[in-house]
GUDRENNU-155164 format. One record per residue (C-alpha): residue number from 1; chain; y, x negated, z negated. Coordinates in Angstrom, 3 decimals. Layout:
(NUM "A" (Y X Z)),
...
END
This chain:
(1 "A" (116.109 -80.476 -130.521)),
(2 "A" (116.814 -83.616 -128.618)),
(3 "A" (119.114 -83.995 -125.497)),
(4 "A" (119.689 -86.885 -123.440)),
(5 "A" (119.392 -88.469 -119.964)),
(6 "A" (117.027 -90.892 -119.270)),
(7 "A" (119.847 -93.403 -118.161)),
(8 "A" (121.307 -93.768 -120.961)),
(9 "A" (120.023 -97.321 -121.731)),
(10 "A" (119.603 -95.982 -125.545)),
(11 "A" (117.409 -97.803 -128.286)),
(12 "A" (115.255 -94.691 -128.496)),
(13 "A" (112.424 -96.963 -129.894)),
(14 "A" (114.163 -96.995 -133.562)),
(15 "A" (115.209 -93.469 -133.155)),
(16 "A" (112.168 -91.420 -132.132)),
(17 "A" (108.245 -91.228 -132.879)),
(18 "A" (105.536 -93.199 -131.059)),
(19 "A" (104.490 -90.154 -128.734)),
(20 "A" (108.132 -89.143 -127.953)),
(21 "A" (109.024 -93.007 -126.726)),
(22 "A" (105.901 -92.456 -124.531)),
(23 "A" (107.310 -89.445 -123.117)),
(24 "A" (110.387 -90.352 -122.465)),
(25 "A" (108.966 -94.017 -121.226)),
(26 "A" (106.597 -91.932 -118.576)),
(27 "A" (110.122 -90.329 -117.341)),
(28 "A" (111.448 -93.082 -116.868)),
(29 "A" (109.024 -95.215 -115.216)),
(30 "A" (107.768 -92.130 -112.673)),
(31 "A" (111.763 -90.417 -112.148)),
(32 "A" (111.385 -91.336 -108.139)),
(33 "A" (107.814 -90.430 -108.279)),
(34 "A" (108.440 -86.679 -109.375)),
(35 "A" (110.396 -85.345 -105.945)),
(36 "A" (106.514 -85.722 -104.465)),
(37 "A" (104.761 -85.265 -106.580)),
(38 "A" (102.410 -81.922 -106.351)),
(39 "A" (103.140 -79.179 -108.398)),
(40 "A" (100.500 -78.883 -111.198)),
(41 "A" (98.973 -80.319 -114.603)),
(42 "A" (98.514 -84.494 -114.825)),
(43 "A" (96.534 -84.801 -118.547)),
(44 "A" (97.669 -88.119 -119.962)),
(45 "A" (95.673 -87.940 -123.095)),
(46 "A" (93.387 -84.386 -122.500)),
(47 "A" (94.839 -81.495 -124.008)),
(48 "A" (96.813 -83.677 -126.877)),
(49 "A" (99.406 -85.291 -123.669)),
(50 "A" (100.698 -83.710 -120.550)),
(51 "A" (102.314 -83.741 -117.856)),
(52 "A" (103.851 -79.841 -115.833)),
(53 "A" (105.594 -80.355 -112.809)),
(54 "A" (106.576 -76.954 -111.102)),
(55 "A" (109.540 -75.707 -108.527)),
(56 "A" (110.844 -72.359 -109.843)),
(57 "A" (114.125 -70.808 -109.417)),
(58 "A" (116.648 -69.868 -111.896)),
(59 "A" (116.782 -66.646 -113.190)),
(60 "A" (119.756 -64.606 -114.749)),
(61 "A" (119.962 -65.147 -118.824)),
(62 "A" (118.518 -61.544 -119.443)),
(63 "A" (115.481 -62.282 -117.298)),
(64 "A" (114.822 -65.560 -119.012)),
(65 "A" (112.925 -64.482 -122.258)),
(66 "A" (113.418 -66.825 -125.313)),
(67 "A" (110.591 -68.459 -126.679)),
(68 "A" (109.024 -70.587 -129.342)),
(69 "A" (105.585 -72.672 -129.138)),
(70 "A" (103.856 -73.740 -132.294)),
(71 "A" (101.200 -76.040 -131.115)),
(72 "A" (103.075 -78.313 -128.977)),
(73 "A" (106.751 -80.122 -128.758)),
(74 "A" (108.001 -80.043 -124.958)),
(75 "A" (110.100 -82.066 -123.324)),
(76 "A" (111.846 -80.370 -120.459)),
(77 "A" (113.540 -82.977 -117.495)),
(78 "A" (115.452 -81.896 -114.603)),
(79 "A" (114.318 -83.539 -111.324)),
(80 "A" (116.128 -81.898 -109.242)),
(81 "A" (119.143 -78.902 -109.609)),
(82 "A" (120.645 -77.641 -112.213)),
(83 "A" (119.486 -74.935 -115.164)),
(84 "A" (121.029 -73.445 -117.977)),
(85 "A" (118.721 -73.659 -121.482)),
(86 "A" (119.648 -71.727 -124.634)),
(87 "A" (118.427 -72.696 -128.181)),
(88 "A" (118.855 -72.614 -131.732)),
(89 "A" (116.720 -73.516 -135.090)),
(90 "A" (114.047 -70.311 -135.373)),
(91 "A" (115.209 -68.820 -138.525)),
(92 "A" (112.465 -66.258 -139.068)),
(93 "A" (115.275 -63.901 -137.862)),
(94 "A" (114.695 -63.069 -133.954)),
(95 "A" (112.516 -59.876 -132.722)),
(96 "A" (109.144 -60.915 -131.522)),
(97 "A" (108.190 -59.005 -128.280)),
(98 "A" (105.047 -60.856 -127.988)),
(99 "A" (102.649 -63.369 -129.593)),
(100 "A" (100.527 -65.171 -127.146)),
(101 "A" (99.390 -68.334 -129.383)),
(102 "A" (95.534 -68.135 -128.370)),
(103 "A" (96.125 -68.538 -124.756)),
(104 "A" (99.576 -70.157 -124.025)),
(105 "A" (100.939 -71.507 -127.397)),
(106 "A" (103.765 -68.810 -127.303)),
(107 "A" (106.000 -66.184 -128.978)),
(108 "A" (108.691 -64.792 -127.120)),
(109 "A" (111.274 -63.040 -128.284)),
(110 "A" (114.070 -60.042 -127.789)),
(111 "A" (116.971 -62.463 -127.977)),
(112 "A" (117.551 -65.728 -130.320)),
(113 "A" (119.787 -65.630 -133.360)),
(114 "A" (122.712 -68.107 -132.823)),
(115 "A" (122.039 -69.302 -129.487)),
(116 "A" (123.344 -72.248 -128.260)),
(117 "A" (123.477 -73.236 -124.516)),
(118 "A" (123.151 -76.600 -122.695)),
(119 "A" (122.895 -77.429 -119.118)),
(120 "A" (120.258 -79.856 -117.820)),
(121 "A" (121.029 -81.836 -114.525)),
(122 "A" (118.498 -84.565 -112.769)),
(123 "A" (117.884 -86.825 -115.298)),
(124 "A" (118.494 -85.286 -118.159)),
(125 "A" (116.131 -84.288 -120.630)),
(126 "A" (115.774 -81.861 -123.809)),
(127 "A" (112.932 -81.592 -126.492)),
(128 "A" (112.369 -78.959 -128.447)),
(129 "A" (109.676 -79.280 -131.561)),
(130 "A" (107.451 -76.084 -132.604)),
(131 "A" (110.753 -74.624 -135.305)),
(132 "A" (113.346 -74.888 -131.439)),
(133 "A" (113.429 -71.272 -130.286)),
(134 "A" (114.393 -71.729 -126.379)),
(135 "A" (115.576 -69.478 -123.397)),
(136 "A" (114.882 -71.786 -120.036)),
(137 "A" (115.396 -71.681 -116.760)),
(138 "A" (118.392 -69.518 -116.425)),
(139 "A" (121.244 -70.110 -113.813)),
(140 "A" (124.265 -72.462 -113.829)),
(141 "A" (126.680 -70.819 -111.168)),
(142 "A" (123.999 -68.855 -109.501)),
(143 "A" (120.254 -68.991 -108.875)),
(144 "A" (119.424 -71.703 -107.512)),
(145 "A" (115.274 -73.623 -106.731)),
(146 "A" (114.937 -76.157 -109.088)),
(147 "A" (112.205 -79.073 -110.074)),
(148 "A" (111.290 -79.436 -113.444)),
(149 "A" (109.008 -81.636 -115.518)),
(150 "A" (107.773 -80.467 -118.804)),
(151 "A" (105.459 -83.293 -120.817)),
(152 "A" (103.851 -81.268 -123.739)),
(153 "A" (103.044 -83.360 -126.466)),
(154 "A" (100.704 -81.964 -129.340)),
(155 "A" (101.947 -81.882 -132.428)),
(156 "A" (99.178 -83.070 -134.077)),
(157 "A" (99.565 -86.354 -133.356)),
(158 "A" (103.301 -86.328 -133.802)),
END
């Protein structure tokens, strides 16, 4: 897992893989693009590169089910409002209450085994890789409509 804000002015070229830079460089380059943006899917590079943006609201922490995706590494960025995320390292250890890799690249679980918690404001960003179990979208003082980008990144070409 990865956290940051895209204003931090960081060398992230000699930190981070090719298609991560990319990701992070798209964020960058569109951040006063994404407030008007549509809500909906933008392929980059097909099915391999993509780009989510969505308005949801934030829910309480039990509604917000933990999950893990195998296929792809995400990279969650706050446009606008605030969300809590929980996370931790997916130990083999959490309850799986279901398995939908076919169709959505997902396994959610019951709860997540030494859960951490971060809060992501407008600009921020967090990536999580296929072993980052993660509980999004939950509320920070209250429930609140927020915009969110999510660029999924396959990690086949990681």
């Amino acid at each position: 897992m990865i956290f940051s804000n895209i204003e931090t002015g960081e060398a992230i070229e000699k930190k981070y893989t090719e298609p991560v830079v990319r990701a992070i460089r798209y964020l960058q380059e569109h951040q006063h693009e994404f407030q008007h943006m549509e809500t909906g899917i933008y392929p980059i590079e097909g099915d391999d590169f993509f780009v989510q943006v969505f308005d949801v609201t934030t829910r309480e922490k039990e509604e917000a089910r933990p999950e893990v995706h195998r296929k792809y590494v995400e990279l969650h960025y706050s446009v606008e409002g605030k969300e809590r995320i929980g996370f931790a390292v997916d130990l083999g250890k959490n309850t799986v209450t279901e398995t939908l890799l076919e169709t959505k690249d997902a396994i959610f679980y019951a709860q997540i085994d030494r859960e951490t918690e971060l809060v992501l404001e407008p600009g921020d960003y967090a990536i999580f890789f296929p072993e980052d179990v993660h509980r999004p979208i939950w509320e920070h003082g209250g429930k609140v409509a927020i915009r969110r980008v999510v660029i999924k990144i396959n990690e086949a070409i990681m």
